[in-house]
N, C-alpha and C positions, 0 to 999 in steps of 0.2 A: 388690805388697803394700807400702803404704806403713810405715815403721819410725817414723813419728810422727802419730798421728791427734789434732787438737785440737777441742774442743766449744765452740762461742760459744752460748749464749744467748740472748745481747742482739745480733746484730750491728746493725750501721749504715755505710749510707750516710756515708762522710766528705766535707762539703765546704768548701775551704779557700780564702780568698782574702784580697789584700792592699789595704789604704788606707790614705791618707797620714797620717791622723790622726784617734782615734777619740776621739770626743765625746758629749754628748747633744744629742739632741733635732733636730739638722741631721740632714739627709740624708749619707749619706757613701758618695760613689763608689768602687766599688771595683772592681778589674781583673775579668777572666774568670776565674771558678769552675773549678778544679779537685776531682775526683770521685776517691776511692778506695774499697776497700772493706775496711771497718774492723769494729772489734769485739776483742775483749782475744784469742782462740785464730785469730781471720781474721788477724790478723797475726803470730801467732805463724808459722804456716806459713805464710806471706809470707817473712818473714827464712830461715825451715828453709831454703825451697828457694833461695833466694840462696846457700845457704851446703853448696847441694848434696846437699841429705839428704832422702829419699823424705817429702814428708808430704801428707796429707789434710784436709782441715777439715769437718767437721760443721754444721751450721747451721742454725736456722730461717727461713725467708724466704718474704714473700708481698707483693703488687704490683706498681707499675713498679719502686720503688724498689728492692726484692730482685732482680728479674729485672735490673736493672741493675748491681748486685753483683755476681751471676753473671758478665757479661759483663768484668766489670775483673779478677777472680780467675782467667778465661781469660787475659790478657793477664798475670798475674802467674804464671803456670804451675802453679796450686796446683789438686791434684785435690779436686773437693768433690762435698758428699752434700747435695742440698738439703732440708729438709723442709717439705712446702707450710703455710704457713700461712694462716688467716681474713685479719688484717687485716696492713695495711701494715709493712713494715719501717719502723725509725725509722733519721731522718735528724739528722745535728749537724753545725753548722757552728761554724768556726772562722775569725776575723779577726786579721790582724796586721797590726799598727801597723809600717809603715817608718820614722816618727820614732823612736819609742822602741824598736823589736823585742818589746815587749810583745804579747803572744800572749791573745787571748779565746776563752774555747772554752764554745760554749754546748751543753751535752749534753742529751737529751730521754731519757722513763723508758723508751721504750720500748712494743711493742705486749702486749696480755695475754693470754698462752699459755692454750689450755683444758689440761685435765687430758687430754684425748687428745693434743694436740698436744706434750704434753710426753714423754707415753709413746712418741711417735715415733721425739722427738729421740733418746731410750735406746735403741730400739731398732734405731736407725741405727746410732749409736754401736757397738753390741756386734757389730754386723755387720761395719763397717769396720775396729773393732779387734782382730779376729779375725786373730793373728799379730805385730800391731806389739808396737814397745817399750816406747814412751813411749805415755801417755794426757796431753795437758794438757787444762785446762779453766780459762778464763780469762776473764775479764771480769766484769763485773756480773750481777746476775738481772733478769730484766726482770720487771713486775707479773704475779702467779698464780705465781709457782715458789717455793715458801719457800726457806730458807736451810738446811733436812734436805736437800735435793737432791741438795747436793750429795754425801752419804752414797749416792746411790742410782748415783751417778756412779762413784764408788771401789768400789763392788762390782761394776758393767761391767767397769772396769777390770782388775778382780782377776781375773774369771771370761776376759779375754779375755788372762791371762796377760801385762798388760802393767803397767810402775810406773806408776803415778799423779802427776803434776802437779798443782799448784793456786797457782790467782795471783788472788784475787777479795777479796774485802772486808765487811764489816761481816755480818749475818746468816748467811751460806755460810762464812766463814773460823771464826765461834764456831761453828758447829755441826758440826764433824770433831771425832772424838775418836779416828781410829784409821785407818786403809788407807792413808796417803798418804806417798808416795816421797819429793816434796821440796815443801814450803809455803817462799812466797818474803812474809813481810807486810813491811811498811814495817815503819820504829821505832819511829812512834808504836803500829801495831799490835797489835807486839810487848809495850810500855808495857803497854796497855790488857788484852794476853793474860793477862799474870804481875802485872798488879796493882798495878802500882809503873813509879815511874821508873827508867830506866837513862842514867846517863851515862856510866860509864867503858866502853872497850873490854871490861874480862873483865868485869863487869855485863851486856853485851850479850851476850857469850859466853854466858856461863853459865845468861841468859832462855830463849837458844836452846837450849841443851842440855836443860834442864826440859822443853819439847817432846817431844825427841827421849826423854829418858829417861820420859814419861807415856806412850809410843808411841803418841804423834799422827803423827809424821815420821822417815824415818829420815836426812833431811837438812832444815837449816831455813839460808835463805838468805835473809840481812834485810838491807833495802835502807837504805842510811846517806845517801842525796843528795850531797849535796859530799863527803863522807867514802868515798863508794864504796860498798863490801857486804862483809860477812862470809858465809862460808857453814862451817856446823856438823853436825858428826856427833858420833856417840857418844865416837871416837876421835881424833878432828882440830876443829883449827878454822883456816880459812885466811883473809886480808881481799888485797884488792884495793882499791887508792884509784882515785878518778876519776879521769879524763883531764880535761886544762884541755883546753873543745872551746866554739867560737862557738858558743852554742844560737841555731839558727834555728826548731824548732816542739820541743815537747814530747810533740806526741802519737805513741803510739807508744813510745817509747823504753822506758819498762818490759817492754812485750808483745814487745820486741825481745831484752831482757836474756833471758828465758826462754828465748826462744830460742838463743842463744846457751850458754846453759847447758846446755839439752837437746841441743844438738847436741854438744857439748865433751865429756857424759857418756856418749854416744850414739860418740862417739870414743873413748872409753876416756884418756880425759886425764886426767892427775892433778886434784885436787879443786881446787889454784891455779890451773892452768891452764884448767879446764872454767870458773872462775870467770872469768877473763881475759877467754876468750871473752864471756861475758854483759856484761861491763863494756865491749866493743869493740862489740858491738852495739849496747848499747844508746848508746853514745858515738855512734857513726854512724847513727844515727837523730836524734838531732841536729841534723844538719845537713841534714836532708831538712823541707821544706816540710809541714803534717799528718803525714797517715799515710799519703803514699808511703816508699816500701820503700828503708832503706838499702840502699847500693852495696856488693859486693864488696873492692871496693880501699879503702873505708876501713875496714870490717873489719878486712883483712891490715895493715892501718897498724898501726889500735890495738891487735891484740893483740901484735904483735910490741911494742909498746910497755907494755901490762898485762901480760905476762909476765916486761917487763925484759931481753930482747933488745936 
């Protein structure tokens, strides 16, 4: 019985490859394509089980393309529930530039869920989460799933006795007004939540805390970029700064921070330290090519290091 089940979506085929210099309008050579299998909660439980923690992933998927997924998420050891669908999984590819390390990441919307198909995915969902701890649900919606959805997601969750995760955006992130354990939005997000700008650290504080005190969250973890993250409760508020780390790809590295969090909370670690975690993840993601799976040992780097060890 897995202790973290996550729901994608949107997932997708990742694929990632490098050339020497990107331009318009030339052809441009680029090495052999590397494949992973991505999507915002596919990788969340990608990083879990690197980091040793029972998880599952939930997901729609249909064609070569899915069945091809399937086969990388064996090789990444992460137990999954597939749900068949009509048409193709999407694919997104990513180029980076060896001159500059400039990273292009072309992302597609995605295939459009029927109204059965979507009631699968729930249904899956409530199945596998039946015992676990954690619920996440992370990434984009792909076309046909509104942004209520994800209300229909935290009442799974609730009934399957587990806290509720959420890491998503635009329509899905405004439409929670209530069930959710810990929302992670960006700054500007946050900005756009409460109406106003924030710049000073207790301004950000205290956006997060309106949250937490409307009970939308009863933890609100807002991602600062170069600044690190704060994470907020009723009672606390703790930040963590970035690790200076060579960014080799970007993708990834949020869905990795979640992770990292969920499993740090999921350890019973204090609120700085569950934080650490997420900042160590997602620092070593980083250094990983796409959305292959940061390593263990730079995990144990950087949180001994976000901790202050």
């Amino acid at each position: 019985m897995p202790d973290i089940v996550t729901l994608t979506m949107n997932p997708a085929l990742d694929v990632t490859t490098f050339t020497d210099k990107v331009v318009p309008t030339r052809k441009l050579r680029c090495d052999e394509p590397f494949y992973d299998a991505g999507g915002g909660g596919v990788n969340v439980a990608k990083v879990a089980r690197v980091l040793g923690a029972s998880a599952a992933a939930v997901y729609p998927a249909g064609g070569a393309r899915g069945e091809q997924m399937s086969g990388l998420l064996d090789d990444d050891d992460v137990e999954e529930h597939i749900v068949p669908i009509i048409d193709d999984t999407r694919e997104c590819f990513t180029a980076i530039d060896r001159g500059t390390g400039l990273e292009y990441r072309f992302v597609t919307p995605g295939p459009e869920l029927t109204a059965d198909e979507q009631e699968q995915c729930l249904a899956a969902l409530t199945k596998v989460a039946a015992g676990a701890q954690y619920v996440v649900a992370s990434g984009s919606f792909p076309p046909g799933v509104p942004g209520t959805f994800v209300r229909r997601i935290a009442d799974a969750a609730r009934d399957a006795g587990a806290r509720f995760v959420l890491d998503s955006s635009g329509d899905a992130l405004a439409s929670i007004d209530s069930g959710v354990f810990l929302v992670k939005p960006s700054l500007d997000e946050l900005c756009e939540w409460v109406g106003r700008e924030l710049s000073t650290d207790a301004e950000k504080t205290d956006a997060a805390r309106e949250l937490v005190d409307r009970g939308i969250a009863e933890v609100v973890v807002v991602s600062l970029g170069a600044d690190g993250a704060i994470m907020v409760t009723a009672d606390d508020a703790v930040q963590v700064p970035a690790l200076d780390v060579e960014v080799r790809s970007a993708v990834g590295a949020g869905d990795s921070m979640v992770a990292g969090l969920v499993v740090g909370l999921l350890q019973e670690r204090s609120l700085h330290d569950a934080l650490a975690l997420g900042i160590a993840c997602g620092s070593a993601a980083l250094l990983t090519a796409g959305s292959h799976v940061c390593r263990r040992e730079d995990i144990d780097r950087f949180d001994a290091l976000a901790r202050g060890l």
